[in-house]
Steps between C-alpha positions, in 0.01 A plus 500: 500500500608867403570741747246720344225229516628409898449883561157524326391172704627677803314817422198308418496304856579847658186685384297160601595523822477866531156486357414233774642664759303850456183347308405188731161382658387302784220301536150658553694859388259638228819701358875447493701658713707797240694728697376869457817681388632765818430809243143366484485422851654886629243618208200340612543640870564838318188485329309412811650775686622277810598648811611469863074472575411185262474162520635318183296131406681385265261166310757229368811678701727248344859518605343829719686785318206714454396491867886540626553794254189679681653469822853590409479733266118670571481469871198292491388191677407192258407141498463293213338175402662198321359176470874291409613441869862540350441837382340639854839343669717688240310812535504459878911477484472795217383714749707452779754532304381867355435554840194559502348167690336702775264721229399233298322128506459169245303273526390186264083511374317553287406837370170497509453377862726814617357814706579757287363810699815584708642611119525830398671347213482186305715396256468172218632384212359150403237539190183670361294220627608534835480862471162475445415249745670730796253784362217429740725394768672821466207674526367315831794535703704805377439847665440820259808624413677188512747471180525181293812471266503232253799409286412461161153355490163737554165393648225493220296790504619684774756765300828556724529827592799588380786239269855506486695349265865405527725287349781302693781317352278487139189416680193707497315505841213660572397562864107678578387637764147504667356698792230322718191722422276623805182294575154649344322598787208302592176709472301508802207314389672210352754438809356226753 
């Protein structure tokens, strides 16, 4: 075999593994795990305005970069939810390591079984079915004012208020931003 062809091969098993390693899934995930670049990641806290006051959910926190990155670099508290066991024990060590283990939590479940109301802000990037699944849940448990950020993927019907576009290492990202809206009040006659 050529040097050339050993060096292609080589290249070839590189990216597979690479791919695996950022791109993988565990059973009863409805998305792989892709690591949200740290331009994105700064970006999407930008967007959603986070401060010292807020309380970062982040849906899918993965290796917990998003949530850490709050903490560290925003001031904010955070927890995020993961439902690979692996990836709440590397985020866990992630954050100690950032030193930022006292201002922020993991924990393994399952998305839709989490309290969201202690957020202020919740961040996702999984799909547009998901998305759109979260809508109502969003809507139940989220206080007015409460900012969602989603990486890439919208939520049907309900426009973002505002879009940024970016592009990292030759990818395009696109990260939107929602604010919760106040509840209609109930009139008078119709409350119970």
């Amino acid at each position: 075999m050529t040097g050339r062809r050993r060096a292609c091969r080589l290249a070839i098993l590189v990216g597979v593994v690479l791919v695996g390693a950022v791109a993988c899934s565990y059973p009863g995930a409805d998305v792989p795990y892709v690591q949200t670049p740290h331009e994105v990641v700064a970006e999407m806290l930008r967007l959603a305005g986070v401060g010292r006051d807020d309380v970062v959910y982040d849906l899918g926190s993965g290796d917990g970069r998003l949530v850490i990155a709050a903490a560290r670099d925003f001031g904010a508290r955070g927890a995020g939810v993961e439902i690979d066991p692996k990836l709440v024990a590397l985020s866990i060590e992630n954050a100690r390591r950032a030193g930022v283990g006292d201002r922020v939590t993991f924990r393994e479940g399952d998305l839709f079984q989490t309290d969201l109301s202690p957020a202020t802000v919740v961040t996702l990037y999984l799909s547009p079915e998901l998305n759109l699944r979260l809508r109502p849940k969003f809507e139940r448990e989220l206080w007015a004012g409460a900012r969602i950020v989603s990486h890439d993927y919208g939520m049907g019907d309900w426009a973002p208020e505002r879009t940024v576009r970016m592009e990292v290492r030759g990818r395009v990202s696109y990260i939107h931003l929602w604010t919760v809206p106040p509840t209609p009040a109930i009139p008078s006659h119709l409350a119970r």
